[in-house]
C-alpha positions as CSV (number, residue, x, y, z in Angstrom):
1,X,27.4,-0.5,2.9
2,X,28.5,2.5,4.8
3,X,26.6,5.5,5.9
4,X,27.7,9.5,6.2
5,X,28.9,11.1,9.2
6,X,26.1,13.3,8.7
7,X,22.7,14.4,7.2
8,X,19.7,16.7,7.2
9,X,17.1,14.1,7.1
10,X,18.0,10.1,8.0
11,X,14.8,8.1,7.0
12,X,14.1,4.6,8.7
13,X,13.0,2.3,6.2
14,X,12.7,2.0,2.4
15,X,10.0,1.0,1.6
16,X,6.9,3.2,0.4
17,X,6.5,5.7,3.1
18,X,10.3,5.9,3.4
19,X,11.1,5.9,-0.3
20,X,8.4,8.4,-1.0
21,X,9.5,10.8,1.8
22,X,13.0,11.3,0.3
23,X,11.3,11.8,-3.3
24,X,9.5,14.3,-2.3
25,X,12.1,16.1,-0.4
26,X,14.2,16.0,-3.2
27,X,11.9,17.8,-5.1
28,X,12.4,20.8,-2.4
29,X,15.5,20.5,-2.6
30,X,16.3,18.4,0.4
31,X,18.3,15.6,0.3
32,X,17.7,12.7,2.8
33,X,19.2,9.2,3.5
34,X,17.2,6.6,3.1
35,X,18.1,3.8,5.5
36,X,16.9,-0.3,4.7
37,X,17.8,-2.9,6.6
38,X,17.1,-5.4,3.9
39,X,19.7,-6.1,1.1
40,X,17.1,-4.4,-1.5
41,X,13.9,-2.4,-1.6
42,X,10.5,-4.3,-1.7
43,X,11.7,-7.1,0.3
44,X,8.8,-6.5,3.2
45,X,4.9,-5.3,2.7
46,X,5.7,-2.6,-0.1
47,X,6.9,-5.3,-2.6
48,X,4.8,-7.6,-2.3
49,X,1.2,-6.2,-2.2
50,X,-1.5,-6.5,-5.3
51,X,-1.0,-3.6,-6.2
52,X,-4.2,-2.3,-7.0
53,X,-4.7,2.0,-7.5
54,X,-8.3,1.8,-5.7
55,X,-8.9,5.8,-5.0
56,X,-12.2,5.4,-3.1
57,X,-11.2,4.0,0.5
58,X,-13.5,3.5,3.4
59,X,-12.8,7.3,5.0
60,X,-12.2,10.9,3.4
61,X,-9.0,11.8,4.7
62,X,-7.5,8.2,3.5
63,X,-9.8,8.6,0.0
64,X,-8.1,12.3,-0.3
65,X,-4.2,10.8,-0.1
66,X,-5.2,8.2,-2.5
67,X,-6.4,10.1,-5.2
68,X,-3.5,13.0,-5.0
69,X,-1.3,9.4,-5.1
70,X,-3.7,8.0,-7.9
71,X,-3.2,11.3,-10.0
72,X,0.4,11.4,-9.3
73,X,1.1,8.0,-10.9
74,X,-1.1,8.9,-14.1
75,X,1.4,11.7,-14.0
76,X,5.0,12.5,-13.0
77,X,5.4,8.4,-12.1
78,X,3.5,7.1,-15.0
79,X,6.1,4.1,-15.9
80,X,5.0,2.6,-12.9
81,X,1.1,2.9,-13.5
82,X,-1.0,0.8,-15.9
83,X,-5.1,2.6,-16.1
84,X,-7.2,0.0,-16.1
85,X,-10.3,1.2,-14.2
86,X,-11.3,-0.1,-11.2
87,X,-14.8,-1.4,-9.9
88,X,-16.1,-1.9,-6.3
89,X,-18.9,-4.3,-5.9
90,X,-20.9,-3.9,-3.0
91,X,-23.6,-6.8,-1.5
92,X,-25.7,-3.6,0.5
93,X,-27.0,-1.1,-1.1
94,X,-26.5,1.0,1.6
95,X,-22.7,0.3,1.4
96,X,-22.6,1.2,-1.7
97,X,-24.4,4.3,-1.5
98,X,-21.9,5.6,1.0
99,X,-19.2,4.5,-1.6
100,X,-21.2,6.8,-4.1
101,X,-21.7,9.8,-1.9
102,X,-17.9,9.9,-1.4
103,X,-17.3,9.9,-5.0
104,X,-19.6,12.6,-5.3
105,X,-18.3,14.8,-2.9
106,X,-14.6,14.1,-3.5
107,X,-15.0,15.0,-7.3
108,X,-14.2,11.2,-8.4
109,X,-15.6,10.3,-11.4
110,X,-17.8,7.3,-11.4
111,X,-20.4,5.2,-13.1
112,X,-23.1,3.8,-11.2
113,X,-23.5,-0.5,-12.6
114,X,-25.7,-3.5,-11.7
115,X,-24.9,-7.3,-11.6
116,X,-24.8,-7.5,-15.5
117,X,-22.0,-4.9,-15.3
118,X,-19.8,-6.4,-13.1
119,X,-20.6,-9.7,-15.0
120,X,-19.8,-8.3,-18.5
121,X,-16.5,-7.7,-17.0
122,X,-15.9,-10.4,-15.2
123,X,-18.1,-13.1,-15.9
124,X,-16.3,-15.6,-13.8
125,X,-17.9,-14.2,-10.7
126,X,-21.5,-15.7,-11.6
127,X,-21.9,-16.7,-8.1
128,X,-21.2,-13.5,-6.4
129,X,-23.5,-11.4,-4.5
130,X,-24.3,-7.8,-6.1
131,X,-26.6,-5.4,-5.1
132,X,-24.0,-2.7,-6.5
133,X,-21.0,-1.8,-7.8
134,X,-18.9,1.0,-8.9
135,X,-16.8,1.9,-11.9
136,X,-13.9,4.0,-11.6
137,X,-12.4,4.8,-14.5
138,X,-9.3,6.7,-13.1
139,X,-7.9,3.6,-11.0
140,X,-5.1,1.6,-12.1
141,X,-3.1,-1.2,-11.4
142,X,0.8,-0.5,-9.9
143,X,3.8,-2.1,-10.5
144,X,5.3,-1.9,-7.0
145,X,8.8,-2.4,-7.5
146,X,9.0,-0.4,-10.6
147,X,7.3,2.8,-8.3
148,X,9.7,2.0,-5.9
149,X,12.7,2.1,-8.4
150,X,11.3,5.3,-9.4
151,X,11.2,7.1,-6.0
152,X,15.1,6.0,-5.4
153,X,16.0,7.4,-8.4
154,X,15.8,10.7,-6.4
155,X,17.0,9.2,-3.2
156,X,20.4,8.4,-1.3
157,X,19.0,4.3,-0.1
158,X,21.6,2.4,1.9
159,X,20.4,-1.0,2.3
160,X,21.4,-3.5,4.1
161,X,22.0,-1.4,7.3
162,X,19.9,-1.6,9.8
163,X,19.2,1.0,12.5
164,X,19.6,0.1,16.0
165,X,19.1,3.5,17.9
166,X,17.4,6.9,17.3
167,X,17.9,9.4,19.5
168,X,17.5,13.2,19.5
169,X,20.0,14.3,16.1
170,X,21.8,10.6,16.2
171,X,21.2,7.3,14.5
172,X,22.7,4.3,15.1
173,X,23.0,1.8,12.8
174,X,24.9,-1.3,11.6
175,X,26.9,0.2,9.6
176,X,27.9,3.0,12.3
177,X,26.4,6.4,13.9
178,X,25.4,9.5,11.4
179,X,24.0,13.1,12.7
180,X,20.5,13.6,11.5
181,X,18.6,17.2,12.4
182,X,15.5,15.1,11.7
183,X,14.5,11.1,11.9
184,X,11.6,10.0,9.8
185,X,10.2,6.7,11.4
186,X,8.7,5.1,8.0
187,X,9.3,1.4,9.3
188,X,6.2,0.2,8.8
189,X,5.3,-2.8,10.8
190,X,8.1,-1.9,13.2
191,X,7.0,1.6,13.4
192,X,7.4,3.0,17.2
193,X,9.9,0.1,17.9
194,X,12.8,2.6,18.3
195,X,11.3,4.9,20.2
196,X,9.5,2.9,22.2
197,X,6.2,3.9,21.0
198,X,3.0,1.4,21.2
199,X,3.7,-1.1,18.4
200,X,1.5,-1.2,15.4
201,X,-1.3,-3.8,14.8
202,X,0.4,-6.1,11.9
203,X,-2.0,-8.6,10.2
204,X,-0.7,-11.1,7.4
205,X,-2.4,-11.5,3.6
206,X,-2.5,-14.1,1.3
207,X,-2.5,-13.7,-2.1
208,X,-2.2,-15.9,-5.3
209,X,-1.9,-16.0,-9.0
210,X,-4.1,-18.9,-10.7
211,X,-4.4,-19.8,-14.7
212,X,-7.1,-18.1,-17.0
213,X,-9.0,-15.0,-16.4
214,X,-9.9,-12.0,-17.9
215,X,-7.8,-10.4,-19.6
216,X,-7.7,-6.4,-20.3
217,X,-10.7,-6.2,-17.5
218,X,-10.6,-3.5,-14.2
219,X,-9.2,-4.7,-11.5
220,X,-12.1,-5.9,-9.3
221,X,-12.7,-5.4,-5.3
222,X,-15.7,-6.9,-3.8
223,X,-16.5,-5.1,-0.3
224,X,-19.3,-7.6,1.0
225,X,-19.3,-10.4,3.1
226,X,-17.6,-12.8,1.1
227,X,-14.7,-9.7,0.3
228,X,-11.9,-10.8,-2.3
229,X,-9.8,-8.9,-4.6
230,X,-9.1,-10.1,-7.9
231,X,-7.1,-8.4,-11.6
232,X,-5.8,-9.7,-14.6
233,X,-1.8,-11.2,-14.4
234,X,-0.5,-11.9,-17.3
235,X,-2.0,-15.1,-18.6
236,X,-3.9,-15.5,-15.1
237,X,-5.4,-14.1,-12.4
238,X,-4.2,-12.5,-8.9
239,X,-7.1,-12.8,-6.2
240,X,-7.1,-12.7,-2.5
241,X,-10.0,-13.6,-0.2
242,X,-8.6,-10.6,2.0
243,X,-7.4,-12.8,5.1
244,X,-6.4,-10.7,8.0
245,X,-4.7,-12.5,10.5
246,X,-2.8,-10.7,13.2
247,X,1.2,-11.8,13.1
248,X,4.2,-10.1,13.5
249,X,6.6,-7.5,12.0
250,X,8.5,-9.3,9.5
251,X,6.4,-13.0,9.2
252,X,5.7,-13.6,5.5
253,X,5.7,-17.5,5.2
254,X,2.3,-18.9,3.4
255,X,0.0,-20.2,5.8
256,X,-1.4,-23.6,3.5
257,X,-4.7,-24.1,5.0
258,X,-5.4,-20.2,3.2
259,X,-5.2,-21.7,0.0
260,X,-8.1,-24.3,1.0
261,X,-10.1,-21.2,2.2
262,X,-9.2,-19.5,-1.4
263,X,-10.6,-22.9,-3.0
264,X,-13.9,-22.6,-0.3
265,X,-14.2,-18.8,-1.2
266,X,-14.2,-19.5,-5.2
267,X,-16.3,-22.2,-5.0
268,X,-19.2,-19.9,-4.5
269,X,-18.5,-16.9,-5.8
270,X,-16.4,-17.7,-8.5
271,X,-17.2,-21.6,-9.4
272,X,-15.3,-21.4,-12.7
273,X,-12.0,-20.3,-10.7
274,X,-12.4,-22.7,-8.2
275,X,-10.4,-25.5,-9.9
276,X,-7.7,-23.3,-11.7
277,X,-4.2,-24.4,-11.8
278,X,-2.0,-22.5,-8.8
279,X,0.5,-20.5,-10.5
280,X,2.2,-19.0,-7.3
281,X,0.7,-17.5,-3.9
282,X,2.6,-15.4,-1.5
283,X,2.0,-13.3,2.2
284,X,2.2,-10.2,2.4
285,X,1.4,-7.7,5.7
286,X,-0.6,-4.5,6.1
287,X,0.1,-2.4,9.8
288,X,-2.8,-0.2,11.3
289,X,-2.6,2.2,13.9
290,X,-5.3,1.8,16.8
291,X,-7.4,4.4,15.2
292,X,-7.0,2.8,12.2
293,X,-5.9,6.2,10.6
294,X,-2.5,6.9,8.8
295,X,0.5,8.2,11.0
296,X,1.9,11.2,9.4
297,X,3.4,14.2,10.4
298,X,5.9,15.8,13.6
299,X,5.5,14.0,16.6
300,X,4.1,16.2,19.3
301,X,6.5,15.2,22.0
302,X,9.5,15.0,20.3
303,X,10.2,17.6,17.6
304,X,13.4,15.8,16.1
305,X,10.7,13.1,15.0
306,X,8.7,12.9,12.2
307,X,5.8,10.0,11.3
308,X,5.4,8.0,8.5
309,X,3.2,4.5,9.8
310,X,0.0,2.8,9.9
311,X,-0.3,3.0,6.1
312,X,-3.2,0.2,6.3
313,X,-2.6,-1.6,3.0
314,X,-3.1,1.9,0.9
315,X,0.7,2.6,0.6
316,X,1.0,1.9,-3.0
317,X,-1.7,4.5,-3.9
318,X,-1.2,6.8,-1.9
319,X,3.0,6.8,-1.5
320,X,3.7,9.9,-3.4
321,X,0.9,11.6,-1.5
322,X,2.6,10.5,1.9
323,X,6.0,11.8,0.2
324,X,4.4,14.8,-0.4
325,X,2.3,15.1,3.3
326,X,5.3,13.9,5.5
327,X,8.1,16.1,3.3
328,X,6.4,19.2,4.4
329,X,6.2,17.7,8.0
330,X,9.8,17.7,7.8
331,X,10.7,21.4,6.4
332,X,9.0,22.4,9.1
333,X,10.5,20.5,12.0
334,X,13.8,21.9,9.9
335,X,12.6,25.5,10.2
């Protein structure tokens, strides 16, 4: 793979943030290049999530790049967006009344349900712990590689080449050295690597598919003590306990003691899970900046530079949002 002597916008990494940017620009009539190191798109955390359109996150200014993403998917990237509805069970009330006061006041629309809710829709989770939940009928599920597919449709990707240098208007790479008038740093878990910014904090996932489930129901997310993730796959189901362990940029090999801890975790929340049939698991990584708030925007030091990090596991959702946030970062750092 080769690379142009030149461009107006050289993007580091493919992967949401990255692809997303150069969609976006593209729209305003700015092409970019899109830069992967990988021999295809998906390969690293944007490939390999659950990929679950969950609008309501833990803060406003996350929940308000979510749902501009969510309502972007029902719309001009609808081929990669399935509506299901989404529900967030809570084990404090007073959780989930924060979770309700957000909807509220970001104009999400919402239905208020007790245990025998969540049960009627997924019975399976008889031993759960549910003071609340919350039904959101605008969530989805994503098909990540399809959404990535989508946003290269619109961009120039060169994978396989991986970038070794950025400087004020140059990148090195690879593949050899192109003139950019601006760098978008969308490398997620090596974010700041290149410029030798403080890294990002990386933690590893695990998730797996096991036989039987419920078919047709919302995507379910319970934010309690015993937190885990679970929507229909096909013929199965995809849950997660929501492991975080810290690891490094890159590490994606299953940890096996996590599937005991899946097993432990099912036991008691979800007893008639418990002893399903293993399908396939996988890792996958989400990065965080120290504030735990997304990276986006013109760096403040270096006007040449432009932010897309720290996406915190709400890339999929959000992506054409960030596209949409870090594009207008650019056309102004190209004046």
């Amino acid at each position: 793979m080769t690379v142009p002597d030149r461009c107006e916008v050289a993007i580091v990494g493919g992967g949401f943030a990255g692809c997303a940017t150069a969609w976006a620009l593209a729209a305003r009539g700015v092409r970019a290049v899109v830069l992967e190191r990988a021999s295809e798109l998906g390969r690293f955390a944007s490939g390999r999530g659950a990929g679950l359109g969950r609008q309501l996150a833990d803060d406003d200014t996350t929940s308000a790049l979510t749902m501009r993403g969510a309502a972007l998917l029902r719309s001009e990237l609808a081929a990669a967006w399935t509506p299901t509805g989404g529900v967030l069970a809570f084990d404090a009330t007073s959780h989930a009344q924060g979770y309700m006061a957000r909807a509220a006041r970001l104009g999400v629309a919402h239905e208020v349900l007790g245990r025998a809710g969540v049960l009627a829709r997924w019975p399976q989770l008889s031993g759960l712990a549910i003071a609340s939940a919350i039904y959101v009928p605008g969530d989805g599920v994503i098909d990540p590689l399809r959404l990535l597919a989508l946003y290269a449709e619109h961009c120039d990707v060169r994978c396989g080449v991986a970038v070794e240098r950025i400087a004020e208007g140059v990148v090195e790479t690879s593949a050899g050295t192109l003139a950019a008038k601006v760098i978008v740093d969308a490398s997620g878990a090596w974010a700041g690597e290149l410029t030798g910014d403080p890294p990002l904090d990386v933690y590893r996932r695990h998730l797996y598919v096991l036989e039987g489930g419920s078919a047709g129901a919302p995507f379910l997310w319970h934010l309690g003590t015993d937190e885990l993730y679970l929507r229909p796959a096909g013929d199965g189901t995809l849950v997660s306990v929501c492991d975080s362990t810290p690891t490094t940029a890159g590490e994606q090999a299953l940890d096996p003691a996590c599937e005991h801890a899946l097993r432990s975790r099912l036991a008691t929340t979800a007893p008639a899970l418990a002893g399903s049939a293993l399908v396939r698991g996988w890792a996958c990584q989400r990065a965080f900046t120290p504030d735990r708030m997304m990276r986006l925007g013109r760096d403040p030091r270096r006007p040449w530079l432009v932010w897309a990090a720290g996406l915190g596991g709400h890339g999929a959702t959000a992506s054409a949002a960030i596209g949409e946030k870090v594009a207008g970062a650019v056309l102004a750092a190209l004046g």
